[in-house]
Every structure is written in C-alpha cells, then in structure tokens.
DRENDREN-374985 format. One record per residue (C-alpha): residue number from 1; residue in one letter; x, y, z. Coordinates in steps of 0.2 Angstrom, whole numbers. Each point is the difference from the previous one (the first is absolute). Example, Ala and Ser with C-alpha at 12.3 -4.5 7.8 and 13.67 -1.06 7.14 Angstrom:
<recs>
n = 1; res = A; u = 62; v = -22; w = 39;
n = 2; res = S; u = 6; v = 17; w = -3;
</recs>
This chain:
<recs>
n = 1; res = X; u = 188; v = -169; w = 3;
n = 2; res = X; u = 13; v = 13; w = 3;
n = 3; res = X; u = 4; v = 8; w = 16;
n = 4; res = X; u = 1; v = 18; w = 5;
n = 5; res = X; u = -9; v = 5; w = -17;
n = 6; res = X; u = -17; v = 3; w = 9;
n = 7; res = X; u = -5; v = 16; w = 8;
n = 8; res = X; u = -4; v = 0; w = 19;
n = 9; res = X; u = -18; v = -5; w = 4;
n = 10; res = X; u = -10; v = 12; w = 12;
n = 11; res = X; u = -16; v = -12; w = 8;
n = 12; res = X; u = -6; v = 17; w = 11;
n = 13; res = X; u = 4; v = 14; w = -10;
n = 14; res = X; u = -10; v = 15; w = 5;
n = 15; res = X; u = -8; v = 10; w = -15;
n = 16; res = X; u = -4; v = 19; w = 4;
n = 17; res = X; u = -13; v = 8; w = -7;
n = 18; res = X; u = -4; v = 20; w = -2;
n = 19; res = X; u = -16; v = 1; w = 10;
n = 20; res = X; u = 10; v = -10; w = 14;
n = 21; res = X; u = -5; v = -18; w = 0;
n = 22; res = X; u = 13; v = -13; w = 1;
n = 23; res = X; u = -1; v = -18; w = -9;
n = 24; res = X; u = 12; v = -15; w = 4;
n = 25; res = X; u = 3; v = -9; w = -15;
n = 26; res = X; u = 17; v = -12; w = -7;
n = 27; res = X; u = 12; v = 10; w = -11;
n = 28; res = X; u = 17; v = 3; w = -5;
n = 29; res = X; u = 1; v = 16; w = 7;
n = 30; res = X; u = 0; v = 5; w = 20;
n = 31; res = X; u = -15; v = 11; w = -2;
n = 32; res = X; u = -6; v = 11; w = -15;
n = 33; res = X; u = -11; v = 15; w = -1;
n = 34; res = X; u = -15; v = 3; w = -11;
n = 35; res = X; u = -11; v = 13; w = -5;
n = 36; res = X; u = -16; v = -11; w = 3;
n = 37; res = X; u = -7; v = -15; w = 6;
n = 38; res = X; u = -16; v = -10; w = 3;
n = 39; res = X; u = -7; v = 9; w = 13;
n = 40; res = X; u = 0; v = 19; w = -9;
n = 41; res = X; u = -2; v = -6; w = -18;
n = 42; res = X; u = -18; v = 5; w = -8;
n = 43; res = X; u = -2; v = -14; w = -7;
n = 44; res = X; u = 1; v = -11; w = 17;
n = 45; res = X; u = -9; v = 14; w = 11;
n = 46; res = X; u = -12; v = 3; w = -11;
n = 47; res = X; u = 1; v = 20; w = -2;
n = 48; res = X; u = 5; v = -1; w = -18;
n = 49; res = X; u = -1; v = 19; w = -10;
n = 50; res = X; u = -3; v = 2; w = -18;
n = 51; res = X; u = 7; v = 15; w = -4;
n = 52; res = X; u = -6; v = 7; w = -18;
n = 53; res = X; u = 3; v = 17; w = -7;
n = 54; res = X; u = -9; v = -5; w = -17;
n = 55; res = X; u = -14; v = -8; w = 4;
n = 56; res = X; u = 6; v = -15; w = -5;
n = 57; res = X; u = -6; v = -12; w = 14;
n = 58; res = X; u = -19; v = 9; w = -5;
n = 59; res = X; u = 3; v = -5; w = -18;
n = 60; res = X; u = 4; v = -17; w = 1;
n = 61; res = X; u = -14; v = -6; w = 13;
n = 62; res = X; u = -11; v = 7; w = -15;
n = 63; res = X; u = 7; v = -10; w = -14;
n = 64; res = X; u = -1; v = -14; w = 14;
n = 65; res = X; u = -18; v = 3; w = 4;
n = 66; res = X; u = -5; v = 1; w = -21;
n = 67; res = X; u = 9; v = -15; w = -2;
n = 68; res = X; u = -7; v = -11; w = 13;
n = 69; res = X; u = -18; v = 9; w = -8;
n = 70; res = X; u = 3; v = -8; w = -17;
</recs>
C-alpha cells in the first residue's frame, strides 16, 4: 500500500447538531455540523407531521380502505 495517500483518521470526532446535541463518532474530519440528527428527527422521536394542502393524505387512506374491502 502507498503511503501518505490516505486522509487523516478522526476516532472521537465531535458531530454538532442544530438543536444542540453533540455525537462522537470516527471521521475524516475534526468535527462537522449538521442540520439534524437522531435525537430531533420525526421519524426517531416520533412527532412526525403530515402536512397536506390537497387532501391528498384523505384521498389515499380511502383508496387504501376500498382496496383492502375488495
């Protein structure tokens, strides 16, 4: 293998998030920033939204309702 061609390894690199909450996780990089994490997505905390305009949501439970009917 070649030397020097690798990019530094990071074991304890911190991982900021938004809503404050800080992970330690191996990277290439020092410490990165991201707009969400595990411990404010919906879908982990379990506050998901449906947003509908359209009635779209309304509309497909229906056709899932008939067709579980026939």
């Amino acid at each position: 293998m070649k030397k020097d061609i690798h990019p530094k390894y990071y074991p304890e690199a911190v991982v900021s998030c938004a809503c404050g909450n800080k992970i330690k996780a191996g990277s290439t990089k020092e410490s990165m920033q991201v707009e969400i994490c595990s411990a404010c997505h919906p879908f982990f905390t379990g506050t998901k939204k449906i947003i509908d305009t359209a009635g779209r949501v309304e509309k497909f439970q229906a056709k899932r309702a008939k067709a579980k009917k026939s």
